[in-house]
C-alpha positions in Angstrom: 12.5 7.7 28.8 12.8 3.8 28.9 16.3 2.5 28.1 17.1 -0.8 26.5 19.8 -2.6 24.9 20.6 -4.6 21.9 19.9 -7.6 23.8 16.4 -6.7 25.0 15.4 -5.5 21.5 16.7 -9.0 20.0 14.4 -10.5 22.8 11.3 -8.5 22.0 11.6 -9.0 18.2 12.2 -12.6 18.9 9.0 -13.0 19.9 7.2 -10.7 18.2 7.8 -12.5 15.1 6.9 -15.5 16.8 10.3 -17.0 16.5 10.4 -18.2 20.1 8.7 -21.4 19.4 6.8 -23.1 17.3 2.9 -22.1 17.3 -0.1 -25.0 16.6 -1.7 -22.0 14.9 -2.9 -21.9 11.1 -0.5 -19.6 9.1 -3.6 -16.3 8.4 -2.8 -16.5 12.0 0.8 -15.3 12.4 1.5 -11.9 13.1 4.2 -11.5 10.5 1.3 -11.6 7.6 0.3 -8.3 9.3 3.4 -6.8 7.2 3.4 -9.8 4.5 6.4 -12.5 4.1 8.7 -11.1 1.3 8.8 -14.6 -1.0 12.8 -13.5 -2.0 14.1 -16.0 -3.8 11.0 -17.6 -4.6 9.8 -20.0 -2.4 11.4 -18.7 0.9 8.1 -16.8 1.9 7.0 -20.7 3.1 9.9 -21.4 4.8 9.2 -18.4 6.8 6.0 -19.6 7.6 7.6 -23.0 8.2 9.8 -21.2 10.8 7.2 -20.1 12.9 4.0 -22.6 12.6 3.6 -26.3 12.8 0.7 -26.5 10.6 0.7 -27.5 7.1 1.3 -23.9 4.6 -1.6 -24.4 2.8 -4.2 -21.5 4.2 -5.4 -19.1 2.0 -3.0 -16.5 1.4 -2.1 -15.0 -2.0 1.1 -13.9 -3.6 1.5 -10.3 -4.8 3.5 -7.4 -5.0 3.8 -5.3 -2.2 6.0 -3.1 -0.5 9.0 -1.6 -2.5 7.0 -3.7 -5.2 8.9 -7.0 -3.9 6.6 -10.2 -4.2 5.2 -10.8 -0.4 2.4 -13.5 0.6 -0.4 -12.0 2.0 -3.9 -13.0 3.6 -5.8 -13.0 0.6 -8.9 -11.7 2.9 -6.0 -8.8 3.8 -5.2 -7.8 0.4 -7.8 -5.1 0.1 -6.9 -3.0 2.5 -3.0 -3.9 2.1 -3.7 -2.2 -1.5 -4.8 1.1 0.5 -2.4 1.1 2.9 0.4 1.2 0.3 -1.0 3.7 -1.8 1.1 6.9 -1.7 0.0 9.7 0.6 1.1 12.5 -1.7 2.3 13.5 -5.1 5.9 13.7 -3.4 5.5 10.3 -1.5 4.5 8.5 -5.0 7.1 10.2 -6.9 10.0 8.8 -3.9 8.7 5.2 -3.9 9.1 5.1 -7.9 11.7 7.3 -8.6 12.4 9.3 -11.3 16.5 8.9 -12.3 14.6 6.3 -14.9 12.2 8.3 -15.6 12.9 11.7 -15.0 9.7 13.3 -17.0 7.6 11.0 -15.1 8.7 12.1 -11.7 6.1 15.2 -11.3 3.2 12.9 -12.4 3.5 11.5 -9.2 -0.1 10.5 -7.4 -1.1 10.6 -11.2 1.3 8.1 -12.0 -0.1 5.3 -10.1 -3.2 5.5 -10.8 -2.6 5.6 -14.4 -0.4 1.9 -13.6 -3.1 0.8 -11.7 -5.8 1.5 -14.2 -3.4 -0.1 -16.6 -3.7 -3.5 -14.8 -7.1 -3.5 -14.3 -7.9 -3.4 -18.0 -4.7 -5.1 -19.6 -4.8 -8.0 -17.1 -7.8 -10.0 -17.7 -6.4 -13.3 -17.4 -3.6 -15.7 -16.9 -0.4 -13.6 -18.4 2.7 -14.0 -18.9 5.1 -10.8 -16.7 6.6 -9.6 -20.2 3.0 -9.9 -21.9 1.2 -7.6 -19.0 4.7 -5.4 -19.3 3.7 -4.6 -22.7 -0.3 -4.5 -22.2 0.7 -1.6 -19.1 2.6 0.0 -21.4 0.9 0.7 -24.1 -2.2 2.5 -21.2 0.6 4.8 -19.4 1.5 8.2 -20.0 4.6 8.4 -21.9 6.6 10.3 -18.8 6.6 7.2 -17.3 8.0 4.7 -20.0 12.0 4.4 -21.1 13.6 3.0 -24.1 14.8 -0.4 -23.4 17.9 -1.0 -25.5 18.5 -4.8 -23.9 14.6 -5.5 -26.1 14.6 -2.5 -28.4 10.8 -2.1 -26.8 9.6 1.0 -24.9 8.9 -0.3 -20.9 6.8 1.4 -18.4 9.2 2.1 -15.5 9.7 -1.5 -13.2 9.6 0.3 -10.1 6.5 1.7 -10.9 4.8 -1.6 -12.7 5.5 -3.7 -9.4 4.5 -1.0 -6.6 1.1 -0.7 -8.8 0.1 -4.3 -9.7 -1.9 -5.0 -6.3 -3.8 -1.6 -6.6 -4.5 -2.9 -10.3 -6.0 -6.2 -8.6 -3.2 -8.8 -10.2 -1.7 -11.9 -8.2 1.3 -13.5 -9.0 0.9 -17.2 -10.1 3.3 -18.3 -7.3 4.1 -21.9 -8.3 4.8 -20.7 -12.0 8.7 -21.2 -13.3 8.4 -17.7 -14.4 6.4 -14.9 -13.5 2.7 -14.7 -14.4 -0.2 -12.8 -13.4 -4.0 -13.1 -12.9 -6.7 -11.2 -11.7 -7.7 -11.1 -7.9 -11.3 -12.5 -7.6 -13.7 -9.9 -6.4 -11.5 -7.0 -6.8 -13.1 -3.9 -5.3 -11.2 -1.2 -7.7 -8.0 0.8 -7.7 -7.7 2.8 -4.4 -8.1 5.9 -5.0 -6.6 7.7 -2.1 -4.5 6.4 0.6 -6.3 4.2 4.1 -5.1 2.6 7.0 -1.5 3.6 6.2 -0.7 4.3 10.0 -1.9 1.1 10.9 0.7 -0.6 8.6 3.3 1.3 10.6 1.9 0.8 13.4 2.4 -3.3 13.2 6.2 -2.4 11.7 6.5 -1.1 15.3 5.5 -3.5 16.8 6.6 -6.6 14.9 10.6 -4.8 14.1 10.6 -1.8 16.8 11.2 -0.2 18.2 12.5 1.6 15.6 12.5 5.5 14.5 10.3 6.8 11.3 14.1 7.0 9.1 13.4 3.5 9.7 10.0 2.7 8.8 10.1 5.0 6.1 13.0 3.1 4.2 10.8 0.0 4.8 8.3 1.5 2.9 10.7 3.0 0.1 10.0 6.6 1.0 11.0 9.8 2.9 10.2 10.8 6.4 8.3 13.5 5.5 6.3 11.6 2.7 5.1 9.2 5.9 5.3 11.3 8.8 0.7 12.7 8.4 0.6 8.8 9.4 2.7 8.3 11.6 0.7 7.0 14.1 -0.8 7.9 17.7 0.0 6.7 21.2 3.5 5.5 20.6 5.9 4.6 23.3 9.4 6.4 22.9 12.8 4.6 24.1 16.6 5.0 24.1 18.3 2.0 22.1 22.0 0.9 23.1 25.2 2.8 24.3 23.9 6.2 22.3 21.1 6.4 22.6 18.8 6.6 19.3 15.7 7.6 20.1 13.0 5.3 18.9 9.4 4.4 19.3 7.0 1.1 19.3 3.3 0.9 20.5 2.7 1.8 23.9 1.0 -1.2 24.4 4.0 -3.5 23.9 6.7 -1.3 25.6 5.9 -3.6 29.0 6.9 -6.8 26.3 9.7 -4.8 25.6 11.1 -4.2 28.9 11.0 -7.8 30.2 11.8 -9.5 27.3 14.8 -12.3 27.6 16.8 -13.8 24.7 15.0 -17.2 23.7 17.0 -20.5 23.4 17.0 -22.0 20.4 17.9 -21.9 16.5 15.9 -21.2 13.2 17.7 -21.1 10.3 15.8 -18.3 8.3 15.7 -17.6 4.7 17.2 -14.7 3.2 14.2 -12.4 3.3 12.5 -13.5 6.3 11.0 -11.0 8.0 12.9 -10.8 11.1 15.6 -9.6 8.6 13.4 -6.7 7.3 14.1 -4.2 10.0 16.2 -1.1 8.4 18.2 -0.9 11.7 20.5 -3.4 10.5 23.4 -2.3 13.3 21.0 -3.4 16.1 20.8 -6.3 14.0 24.5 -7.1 14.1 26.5 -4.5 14.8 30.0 -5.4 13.1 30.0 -4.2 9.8 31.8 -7.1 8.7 29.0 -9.4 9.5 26.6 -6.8 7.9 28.1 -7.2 4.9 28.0 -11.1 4.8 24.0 -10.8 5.6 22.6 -8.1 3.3 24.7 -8.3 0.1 24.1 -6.5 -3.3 23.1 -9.5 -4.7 22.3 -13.5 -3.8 21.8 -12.8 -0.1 22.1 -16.0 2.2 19.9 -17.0 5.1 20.5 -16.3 8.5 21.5 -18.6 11.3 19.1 -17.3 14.5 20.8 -19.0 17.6 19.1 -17.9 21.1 17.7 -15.1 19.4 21.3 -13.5 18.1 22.2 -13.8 14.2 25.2 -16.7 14.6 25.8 -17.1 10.9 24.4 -17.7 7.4 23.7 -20.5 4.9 22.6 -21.6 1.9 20.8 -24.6 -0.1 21.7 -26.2 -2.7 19.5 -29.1 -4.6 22.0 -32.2 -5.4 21.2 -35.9 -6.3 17.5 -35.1 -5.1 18.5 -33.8 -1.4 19.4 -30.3 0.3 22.7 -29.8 0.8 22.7 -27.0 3.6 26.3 -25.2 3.7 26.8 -23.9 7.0 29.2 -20.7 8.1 28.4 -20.2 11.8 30.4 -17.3 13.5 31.5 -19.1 16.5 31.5 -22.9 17.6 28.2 -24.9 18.2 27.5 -27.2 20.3 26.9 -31.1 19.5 23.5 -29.9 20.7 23.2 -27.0 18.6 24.2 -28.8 15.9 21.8 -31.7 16.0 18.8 -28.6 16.2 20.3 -26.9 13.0 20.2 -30.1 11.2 16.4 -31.0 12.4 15.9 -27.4 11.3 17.4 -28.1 7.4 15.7 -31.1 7.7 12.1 -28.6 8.3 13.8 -26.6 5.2 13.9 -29.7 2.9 10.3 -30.5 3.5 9.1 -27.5 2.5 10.7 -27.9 -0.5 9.7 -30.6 -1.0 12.8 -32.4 -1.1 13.2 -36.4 1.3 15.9 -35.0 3.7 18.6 -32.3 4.3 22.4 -32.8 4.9 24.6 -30.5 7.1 28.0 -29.1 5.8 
């Protein structure tokens, strides 16, 4: 069995997300849409895109929610078969990614239960709607078992787990300029997916875009259980040992040559807080001090992420004063006068995107 260490996964996943340089390529074009660009707070999905493209981020992709129900920009094209491939498997794998401490009754509906959400959307969401307007339209279609008494409203809600993971099988968007949340209906929408397709493919490019990584992993990506996931886990799959103990994980045999000769990558990004280079569950691979952990992936209000030659060296945030970005710095080591003139050019990429006339370093 291959062995490789945190260093040479960094290197592979580097590049894999296509964070080893900038590409002349139209955004449908980067791989990372393969698994969607979480858009957490909104707006960062572009800066993703930003991160890894020179072109402008005006393709056609579309704004929905996807896995774990989290808004994610998709190829609109994609969104289709993204709806099947997130689909529960089973009755048990629908009941895991919803939950049921909310909604305990609606737990054993499971399969049932998104379908009935789904069906919901298709026939409460007609048009342009406001999120607490569509809330109440879903609602009022659902089974009981899978509503709770909201005392913060006095209303009755259909569970929000639930609502978000069905709204793309339902055939709703997400208006993504809008202030606040709206939906609309997806042009040309076949139907609600009626049984789950192309699910191992969908782990398959988790594999390859954040392996190599085990199916513990690529289940909690998904929101789910190992065993919920594990009729498609998929086929011809290269397994290798990670770092000083060991784990045991896999990534497509295909890309386990990438893997071995991959070198770290010179350079910085500065990524947003859900980018999806961030995504993978192994976050001790990631950075392995707990205290940094802690400082990336926070209960709330995470900040980006400095990338320096493909190693997290930091975090950051933006903050909008006197009509420029104000990018707040907290690097975990000294930079360079070099480094630091790339970071700023890379704020200054940040306050483009939105749309702001330049970017200042602190």
């Amino acid at each position: 069995m291959p062995a490789v260490d945190r260093r040479t996964v960094l290197a592979y996943r580097t590049r894999a997300n296509q964070l080893h340089e900038r590409l002349d390529a139209e955004p449908e074009a980067l791989a990372v849409l393969d698994l969607g660009v979480p858009n957490v707070p909104a707006g960062t999905a572009r800066q993703a895109l930003a991160a890894r493209t020179t072109r402008p981020l005006d393709g056609d992709l579309a704004l929905v929610w996807a896995t774990r129900g989290a808004p994610h920009l998709h190829r609109r094209a994609d969104l289709p078969a993204v709806a099947a491939a997130l689909w529960p498997l089973s009755d048990a794998d629908a009941t895991a990614r919803f939950g049921s401490t909310q909604i305990p009754a609606g737990g054993p509906l499971g399969l049932a239960a998104f379908t009935a959400a789904a069906d919901a959307f298709s026939t409460g969401v007609l048009r342009e709607t406001a999120k607490g307007d569509a809330s109440r339209a879903v609602s009022d279609r659902v089974p009981a078992e899978v509503t709770y008494d909201c005392r913060a409203c006095g209303a009755t809600h259909i569970s929000g787990a639930l609502f978000q993971q069905a709204g793309l099988a339902g055939g709703v968007q997400l208006d993504e300029p809008a202030a606040k949340t709206v939906l609309r209906p997806i042009d040309g929408w076949p139907g609600v997916p009626r049984a789950a397709a192309g699910t191992a493919g969908l782990l398959r490019a988790y594999l390859r875009i954040l392996g190599p990584a085990t199916p513990g992993d690529a289940a909690k990506y998904l929101g789910t259980t190992v065993s919920a996931i594990r009729p498609a886990w998929p086929e011809d799959l290269a397994e290798v040992s990670v770092g000083e103990g060991g784990r045991k994980a896999w990534l497509p045999a295909e890309d386990l040559d990438a893997l071995r000769a991959a070198e770290p990558v010179a350079g910085v990004r500065l990524l947003p807080p859900s980018d999806p280079f961030l995504q993978a569950r192994d976050r001790s691979v990631l950075t392995p001090e707990k205290a940094r952990e802690k400082e990336v992936w926070r209960m709330l209000g995470n900040p980006g992420v400095l990338l320096h030659d493909g190693d997290l060296a930091g975090t950051w945030r933006g903050t909008v004063r006197k009509g420029r970005l104000e990018v707040a710095l907290t690097p975990w080591g000294r930079l360079s006068t070099a480094t630091r003139s790339a970071v700023e050019a890379e704020a200054q990429t940040i306050a483009v995107v939105r749309g702001l006339p330049e970017a200042v370093l602190r």
